[in-house]
N, C-alpha and C positions, 0 to 999 in steps of 0.2 A: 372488893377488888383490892390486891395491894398494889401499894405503893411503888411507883418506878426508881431506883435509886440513882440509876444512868443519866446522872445529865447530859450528855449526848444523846442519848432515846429520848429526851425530854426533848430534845432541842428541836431532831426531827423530825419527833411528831408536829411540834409548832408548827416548824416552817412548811410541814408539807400541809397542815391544816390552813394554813395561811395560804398556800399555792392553790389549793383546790376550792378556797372561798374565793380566791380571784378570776380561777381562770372560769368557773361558774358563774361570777359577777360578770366577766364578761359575754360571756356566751348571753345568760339573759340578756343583757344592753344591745349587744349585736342583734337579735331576734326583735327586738322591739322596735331600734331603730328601721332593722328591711321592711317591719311590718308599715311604720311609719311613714317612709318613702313609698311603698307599693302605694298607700291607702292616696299618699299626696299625689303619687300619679296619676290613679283614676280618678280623681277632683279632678288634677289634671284634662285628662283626658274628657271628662264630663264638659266642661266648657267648652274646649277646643271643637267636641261636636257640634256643640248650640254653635260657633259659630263658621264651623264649615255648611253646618244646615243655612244658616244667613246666607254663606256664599253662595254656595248651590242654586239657594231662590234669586239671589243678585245676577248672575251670569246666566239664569235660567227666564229671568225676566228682559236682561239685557241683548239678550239675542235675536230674537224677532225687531226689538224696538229700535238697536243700533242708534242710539240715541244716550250719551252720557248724562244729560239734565232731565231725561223723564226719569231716571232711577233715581230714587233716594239712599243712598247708600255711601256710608262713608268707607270708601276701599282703605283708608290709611288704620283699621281701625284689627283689619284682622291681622296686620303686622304687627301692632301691638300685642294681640292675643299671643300671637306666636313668640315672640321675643318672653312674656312673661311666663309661660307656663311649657315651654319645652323643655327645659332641663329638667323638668318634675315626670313630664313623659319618657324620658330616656328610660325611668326604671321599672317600665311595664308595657314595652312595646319592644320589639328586634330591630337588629339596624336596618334591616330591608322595611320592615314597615315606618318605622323613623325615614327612613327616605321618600316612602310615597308618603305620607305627611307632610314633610317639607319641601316637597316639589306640589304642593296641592297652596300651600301659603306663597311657595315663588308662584305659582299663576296669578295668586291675588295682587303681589309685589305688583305682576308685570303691568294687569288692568291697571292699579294705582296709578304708576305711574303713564299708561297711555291715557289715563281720565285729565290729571292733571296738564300734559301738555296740549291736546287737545280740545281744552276748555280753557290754557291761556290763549291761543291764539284767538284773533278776531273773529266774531261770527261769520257765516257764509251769506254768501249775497241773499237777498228775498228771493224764494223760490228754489234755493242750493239745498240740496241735505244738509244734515250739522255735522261735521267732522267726525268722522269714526273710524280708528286704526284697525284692531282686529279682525281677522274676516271669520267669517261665521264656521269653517272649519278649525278654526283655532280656539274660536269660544265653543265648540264643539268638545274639544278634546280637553278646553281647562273645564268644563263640565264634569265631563268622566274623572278626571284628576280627583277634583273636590272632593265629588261624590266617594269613590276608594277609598277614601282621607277620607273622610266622615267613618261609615262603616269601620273602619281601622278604629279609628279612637273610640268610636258608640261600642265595638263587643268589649272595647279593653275597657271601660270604663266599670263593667262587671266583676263580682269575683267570681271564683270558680266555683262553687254551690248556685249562684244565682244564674252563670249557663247551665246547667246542670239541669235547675229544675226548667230554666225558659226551654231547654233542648226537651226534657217529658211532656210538657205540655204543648209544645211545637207537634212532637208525634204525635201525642193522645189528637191532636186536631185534626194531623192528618189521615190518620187512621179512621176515624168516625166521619171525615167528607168521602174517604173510601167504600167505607160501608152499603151493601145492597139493601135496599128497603125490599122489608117482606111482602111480599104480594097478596 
């Protein structure tokens, strides 16, 4: 091949060789970092299930019982969960679903806080019920909440090959419980 004598052609060859190892440096970095975030979302997201599923069983136990010292359950705990792992949800959930999320953690807020003031005041006389603020159409409705919220973050917590195959094998199921046995 000969030799370029142009140092001007020399030059822009460089610098566009140079341009195009950066702007492809970046683009990789960019690609690895979304991927990075996605993957940290659904961790995300994996937790924040396990502990809407907590909730769900807490509010689901707390409802007939109406009784804040027969649950075992520390309500300050899924504030925590949420305060530490939403910003990593943002990047794998829409804002509509981010909202039923975080209206599913304010219902836990709310119990938190009617557990606590309801367990500071004095017990009830012998023979009184024990103090319970919300009425059972309310724990009704942060039920459903949770639940949402749950569901939400359990499908986001997949990639999209793993619905993929869960949704063929979903079918292939249903399809074979459809099935006429031969006579």
């Amino acid at each position: 091949m000969p030799a370029v004598r142009e140092p001007a052609l020399v030059a822009v060859i460089g610098v566009g060789g140079v341009l195009v190892g950066a702007v492809g440096s970046g683009a990789v970095q960019a690609t690895v970092a979304r991927f990075d975030r996605r993957r940290s979302g659904r961790d995300a997201a994996r937790v924040l299930a396990m502990e809407l599923h907590e909730a769900e069983h807490a509010i689901g136990e707390l409802r007939p019982l109406r009784d804040w010292k027969r649950i075992i359950t520390d309500w300050d705990r899924f504030e925590a969960a949420w305060q530490q792992y939403r910003d990593q949800l943002t990047h794998v959930v829409t804002t509509d679903e981010f909202g039923k999320v975080d209206s599913a953690f304010a219902c836990m807020r709310v119990l938190s806080r009617a557990a606590k003031r309801d367990l500071a005041e004095p017990p009830p006389a012998a023979g009184r019920p024990p103090r319970f603020d919300p009425s059972g159409e309310i724990l009704a409705n942060y039920f459903e909440v949770v639940q949402r919220a749950k569901w939400i973050v359990l499908a986001t917590s997949y990639r999209w090959w793993e619905k993929q195959a869960k949704h063929r094998v979903m079918a292939a199921v249903a399809a074979s419980q459809h099935e006429v046995p031969d006579a």
